[in-house]
C-alpha positions, -999 to +999 in steps of 0.1 A: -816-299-233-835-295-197-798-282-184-797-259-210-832-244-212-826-239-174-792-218-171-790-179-168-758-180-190-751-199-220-715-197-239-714-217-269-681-224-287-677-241-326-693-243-349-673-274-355-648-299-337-612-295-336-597-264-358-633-262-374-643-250-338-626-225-312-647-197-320-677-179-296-702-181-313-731-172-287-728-154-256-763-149-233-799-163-223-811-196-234-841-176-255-813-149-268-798-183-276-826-196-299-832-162-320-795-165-326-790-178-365-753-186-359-761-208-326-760-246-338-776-254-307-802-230-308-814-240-343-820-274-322-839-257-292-862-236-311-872-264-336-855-250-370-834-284-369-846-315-355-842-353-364-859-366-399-893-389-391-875-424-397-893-448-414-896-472-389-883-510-393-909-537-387-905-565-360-911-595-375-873-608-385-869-626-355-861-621-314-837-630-289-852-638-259-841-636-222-859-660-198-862-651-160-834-627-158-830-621-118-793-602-113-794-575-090-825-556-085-839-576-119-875-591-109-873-623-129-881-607-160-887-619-191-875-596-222-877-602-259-853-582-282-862-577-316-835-587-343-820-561-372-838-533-361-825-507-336-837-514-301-835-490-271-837-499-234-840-472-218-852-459-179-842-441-149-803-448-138-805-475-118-832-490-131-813-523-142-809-513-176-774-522-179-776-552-160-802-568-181-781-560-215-745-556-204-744-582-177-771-606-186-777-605-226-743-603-240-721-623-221-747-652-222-746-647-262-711-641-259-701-673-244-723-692-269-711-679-297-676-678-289-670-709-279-635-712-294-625-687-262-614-661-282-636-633-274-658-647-243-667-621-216-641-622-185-674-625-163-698-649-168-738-639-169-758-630-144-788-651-131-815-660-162-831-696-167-824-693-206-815-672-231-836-685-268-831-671-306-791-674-301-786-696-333-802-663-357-768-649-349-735-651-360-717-626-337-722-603-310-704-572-301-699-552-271-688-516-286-681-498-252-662-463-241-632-483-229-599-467-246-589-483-278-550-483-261-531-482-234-499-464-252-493-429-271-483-449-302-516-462-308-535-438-331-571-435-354-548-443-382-530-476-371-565-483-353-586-483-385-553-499-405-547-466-429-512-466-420-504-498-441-511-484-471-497-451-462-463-463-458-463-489-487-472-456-509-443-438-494-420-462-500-431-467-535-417-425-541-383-427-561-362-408-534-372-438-508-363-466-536-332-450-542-323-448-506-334-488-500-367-476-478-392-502-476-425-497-457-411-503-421-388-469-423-417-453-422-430-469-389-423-454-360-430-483-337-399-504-349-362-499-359-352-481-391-367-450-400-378-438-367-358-416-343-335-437-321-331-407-296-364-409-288-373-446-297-403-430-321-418-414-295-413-379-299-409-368-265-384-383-240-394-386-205-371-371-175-380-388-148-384-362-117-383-386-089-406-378-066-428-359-094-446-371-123-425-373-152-419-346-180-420-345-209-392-331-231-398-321-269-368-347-283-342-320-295-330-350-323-364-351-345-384-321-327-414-343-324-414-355-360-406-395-343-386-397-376-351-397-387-340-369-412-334-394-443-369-404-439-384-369-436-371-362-467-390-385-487-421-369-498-453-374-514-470-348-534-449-327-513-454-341-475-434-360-453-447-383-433-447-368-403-468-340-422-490-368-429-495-378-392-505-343-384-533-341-407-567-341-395-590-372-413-609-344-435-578-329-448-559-363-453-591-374-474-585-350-494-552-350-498-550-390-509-570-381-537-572-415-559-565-440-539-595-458-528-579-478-505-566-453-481-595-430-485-624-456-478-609-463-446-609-425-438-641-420-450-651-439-421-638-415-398-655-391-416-690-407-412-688-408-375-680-374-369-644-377-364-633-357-391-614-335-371-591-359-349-557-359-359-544-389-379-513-392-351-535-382-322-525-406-292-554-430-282-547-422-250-559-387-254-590-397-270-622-392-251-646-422-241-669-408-267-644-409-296-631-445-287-667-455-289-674-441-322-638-452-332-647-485-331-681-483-347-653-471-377-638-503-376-673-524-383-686-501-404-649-507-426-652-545-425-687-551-446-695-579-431-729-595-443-752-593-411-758-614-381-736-597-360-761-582-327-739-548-315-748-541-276-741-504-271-739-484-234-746-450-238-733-437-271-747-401-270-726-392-235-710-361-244-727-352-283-739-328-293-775-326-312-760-325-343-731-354-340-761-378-327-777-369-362-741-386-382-742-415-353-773-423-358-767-423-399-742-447-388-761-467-373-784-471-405-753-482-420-756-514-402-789-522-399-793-516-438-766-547-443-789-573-417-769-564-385-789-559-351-785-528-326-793-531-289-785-499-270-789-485-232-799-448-235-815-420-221-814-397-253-850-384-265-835-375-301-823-412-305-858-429-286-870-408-316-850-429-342-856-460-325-877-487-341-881-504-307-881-494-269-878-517-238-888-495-208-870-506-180-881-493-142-903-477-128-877-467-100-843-471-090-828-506-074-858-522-055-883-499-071-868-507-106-861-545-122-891-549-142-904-542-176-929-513-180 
């Protein structure tokens, strides 16, 4: 907001995400900006939208409690967290924010908890005496901006597992029965119905040598990743490929009746991804997205609570309005028991906050204490 109010020239594009945006919708000052009706953002500036007063959650369920924490610029602090409510720690960068929660607070939970080995931080904690409360919890959750994958076939839909009941409905149609398809055909990560030429991948890779590699349209499926026998099978009059190229809103709608498959998308919907494309590569997705991709994934498994989620950061890059759905989202899990503990600068989500550990006052030697 301070960048804003301070430029000479503001553009704004939208009003949504993906083909709900690509339109100018304002081009001048920050003040022409917030007489503007059609500016989203400067309905936020000048006040005519701003975030609801939340009720706020009382602090009396229980704490986890860090005991001498000392990492890094961290004065030997001691830090109480407040359990199923949403906490913020915030303060200047370099305060020691994220060494107090990301490298002191979670991975000591984490290697309590997760004791079997499956899930326990790669680094171990930094420097406390103790860390108290752990056995309130059942699980805790580091939901980061790291990709969700590493390869173009990963998508939202085989990452929120919609894809399984896709295909099973496909192969239920009579044209894939009579053919012999089962589910798998329509897979395009393993033998059967996917394009050999291309292995499923829709685009074949020349290598240039010396150069980066191109990438080539495949001339047998045109980017469909599917053989012709399996295109032909439809649904309500879509191929699967069709399918993949539908944004989450539009495939929502389109799977009309089955709950199954449009729970799961729903999801997408209630973190402000409605606009990614159910085929999108991961690997195009922004840290942003990955983030609130996996917040998708919990929010789809309605767990009871006791679950503590550590987040770094999740308003980088939103916009007013998307921090409004994430923090709905947020709600989400608090309202089943779980317990939120997030690193952030944001004023709109301090404002939604039921808690907030100020970490400083300065940078590195100046910083590492509680204020």
């Amino acid at each position: 907001e301070a960048i804003i109010r301070r430029a000479d020239e503001v553009v704004e594009i939208g009003p949504g995400a993906g083909d709900a945006g690509g339109q100018l919708l304002f081009h001048g000052t920050p003040a022409e900006m917030m007489e503007c009706a059609e500016s989203r953002t400067g309905d936020w500036l000048a006040g005519r939208r701003r975030l609801g007063g939340a009720q706020r959650r009382a602090t009396q369920q229980g704490w986890v409690k860090v005991i001498g924490a000392r990492g890094h610029n961290l004065q030997n602090v001691t830090v109480e967290f407040p359990l199923d409510v949403l906490c913020l720690v915030t303060g200047v960068s370099g305060a020691g924010k994220s060494t107090l929660v990301q490298q002191t607070l979670y991975p000591a939970l984490a290697a309590r908890l997760h004791k079997n080995g499956e899930k326990v931080s790669t680094k171990p904690p930094l420097d406390c005496d103790d860390v108290l409360g752990i056995g309130q919890l059942e699980d805790v959750v580091l939901i980061d901006q790291t990709p969700i994958g590493r390869s173009p076939r990963s998508n939202p839909l085989t990452y929120i597992k919609a894809f399984d009941p896709i295909r099973a409905l496909f192969a239920e149609q009579p044209e894939a029965r009579a053919r012999g398809f089962g589910p798998s055909h329509f897979s395009f990560n393993v033998d059967g119905g996917r394009c050999e030429a291309c292995q499923g991948d829709g685009y074949i890779a020349i290598d240039m040598q010396f150069m980066a590699d191109v990438y080539m349209r495949c001339s047998e499926c045109n980017g469909k990743r599917y053989r012709r026998e399996v295109l032909e099978v439809k649904y309500r009059g879509v191929d699967i490929a069709e399918v993949l190229a539908m944004t989450a809103r539009e495939a929502f709608t389109f799977f009309r009746g089955h709950k199954k498959i449009q729970s799961r998308l729903k999801h997408l919907i209630d973190v402000g991804l409605d606009y990614l494309r159910l085929g999108q590569p991961a690997t195009a997705l922004s840290g942003g997205e990955a983030q609130r991709l996996k917040l998708a994934t919990y929010l789809l498994a309605k767990r009871g609570g006791g679950t503590l989620f550590v987040l770094d950061e999740p308003t980088t890059g939103l916009h007013y309005s998307d921090i409004t759905k994430l923090v709905d989202c947020f709600e989400s899990l608090l309202d089943v028991g779980h317990s939120l503990v997030i690193v952030e600068h944001n004023l709109q989500l301090m404002k939604a906050a039921d808690y907030i550990i100020d970490v400083g006052p300065g940078a590195a030697g100046d910083g590492g204490r509680v204020v």
